[in-house]
KOLBAMAR-341334 format. One record per residue (C-alpha): x, y negated, z. Coordinates in Angstrom, 1 decimal, decimal comma, m for minus. Each point is the difference from the previous one (the first is absolute). Layout:
<rs>
R   east  north     up
R      X      Y      Z
...
</rs>
This chain:
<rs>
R   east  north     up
R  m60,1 m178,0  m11,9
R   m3,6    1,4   m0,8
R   m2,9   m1,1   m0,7
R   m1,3   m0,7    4,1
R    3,2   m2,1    0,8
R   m2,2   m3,0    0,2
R   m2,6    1,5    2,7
R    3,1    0,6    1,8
R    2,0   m3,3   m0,1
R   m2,9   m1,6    0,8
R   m1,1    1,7    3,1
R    3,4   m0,2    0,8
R    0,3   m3,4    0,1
R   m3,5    0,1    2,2
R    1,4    2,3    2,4
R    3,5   m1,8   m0,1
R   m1,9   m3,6    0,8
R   m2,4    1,9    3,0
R    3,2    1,5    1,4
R    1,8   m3,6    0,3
R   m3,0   m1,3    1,3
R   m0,5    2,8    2,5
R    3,3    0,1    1,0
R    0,2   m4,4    0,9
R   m3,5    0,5    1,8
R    1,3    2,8    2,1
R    3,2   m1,7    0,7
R   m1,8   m2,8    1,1
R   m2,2    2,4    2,6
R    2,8    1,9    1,1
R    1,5   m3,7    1,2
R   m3,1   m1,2    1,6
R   m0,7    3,0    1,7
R    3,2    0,8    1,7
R    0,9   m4,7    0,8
R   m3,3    0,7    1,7
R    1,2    3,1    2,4
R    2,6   m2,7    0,9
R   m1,8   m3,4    0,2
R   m3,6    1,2    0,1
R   m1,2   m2,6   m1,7
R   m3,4    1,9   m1,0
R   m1,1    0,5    3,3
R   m3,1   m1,9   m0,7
R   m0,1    1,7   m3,9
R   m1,1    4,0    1,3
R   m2,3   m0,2   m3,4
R    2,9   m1,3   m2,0
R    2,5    2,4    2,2
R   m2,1    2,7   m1,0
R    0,1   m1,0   m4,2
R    3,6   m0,4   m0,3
R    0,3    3,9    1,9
R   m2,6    1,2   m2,5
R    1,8   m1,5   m3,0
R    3,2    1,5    1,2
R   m1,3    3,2    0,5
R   m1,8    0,3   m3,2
R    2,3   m2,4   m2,0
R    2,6    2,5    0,6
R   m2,0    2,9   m2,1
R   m0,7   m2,3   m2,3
R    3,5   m1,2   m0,5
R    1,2    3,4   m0,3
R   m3,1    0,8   m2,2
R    0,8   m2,5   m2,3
R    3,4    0,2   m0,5
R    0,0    4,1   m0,1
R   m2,9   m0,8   m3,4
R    2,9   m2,3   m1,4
R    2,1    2,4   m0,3
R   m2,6    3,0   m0,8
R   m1,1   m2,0   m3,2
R    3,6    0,4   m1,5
R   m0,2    3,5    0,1
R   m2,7    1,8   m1,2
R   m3,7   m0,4    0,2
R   m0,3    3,5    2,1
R    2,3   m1,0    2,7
R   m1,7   m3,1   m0,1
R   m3,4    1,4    1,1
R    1,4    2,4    2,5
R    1,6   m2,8    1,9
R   m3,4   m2,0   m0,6
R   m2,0    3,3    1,6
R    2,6    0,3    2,8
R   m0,6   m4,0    0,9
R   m4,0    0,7   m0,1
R    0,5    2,7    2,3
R    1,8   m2,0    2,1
R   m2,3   m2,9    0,1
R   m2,8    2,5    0,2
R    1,5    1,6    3,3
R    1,0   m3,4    1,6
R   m3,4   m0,9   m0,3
R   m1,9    3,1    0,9
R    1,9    2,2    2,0
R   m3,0    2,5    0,3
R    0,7    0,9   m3,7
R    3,2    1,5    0,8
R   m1,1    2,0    2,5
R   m2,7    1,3   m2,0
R    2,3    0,8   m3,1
R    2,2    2,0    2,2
R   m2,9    1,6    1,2
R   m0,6    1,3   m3,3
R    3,2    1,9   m0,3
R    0,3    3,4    1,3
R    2,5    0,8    2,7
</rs>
C-alpha cells in the first residue's frame, strides 16, 4: 500500500456506486423501451420515447465509461489517464463528428 491508496479507494467506491446506479437505470430503459415495441404504450409519449432512446444511447458510454475508470484507478495513475483521454475523445467525436474529420485531415497519407 502507498501513500495514494486512499485517493484510490475512494474514487473507487464513487465509480463502484455510479456503475450500480448506471447499470439499474439502464436496465430499467432497456425494459421500457423494448415492452413498448410490443405494447406501444408510448404512442402518445414521442418526447418521452425520444428521452429513454437518448439515455440508452448515451447511458451505454457512460456505463462503459464508468466502469472501465473503476477498474483503471486500481492500476496505475498513467493508464488511468489514457483511458480518461480515450473516453474524451470519444465523447468529443460523438458530439462533433466534424472534428474527426478534420484530425484525419491533418495526417499525411
Amino acid at each position: 500500500m502507498g501513500k495514494d491508496s486512499g485517493w484510490k479507494q475512494a474514487m473507487e467506491k464513487v465509480f463502484d456506486v455510479l456503475g450500480e446506479i448506471l447499470a439499474v437505470v439502464l436496465v430499467l430503459v432497456f425494459a421500457i423501451l423494448l415492452l413498448n415495441t410490443e405494447f406501444d404504450f408510448l404512442a402518445g409519449a414521442e418526447t418521452f420515447r425520444r428521452i429513454l432512446e437518448g439515455i440508452r444511447g448515451y447511458g451505454t458510454l457512460l456505463l462503459v465509461a464508468v466502469v472501465g475508470l473503476e477498474a483503471m484507478v486500481k492500476r496505475n495513475f498513467l493508464l488511468f489517464l489514457i483511458f480518461a483521454a480515450v473516453i474524451a475523445l470519444c465523447v468529443i467525436f460523438m458530439f462533433f463528428p466534424d472534428a474527426r474529420d478534420y484530425l484525419t485531415g491533418l495526417i499525411p497519407a
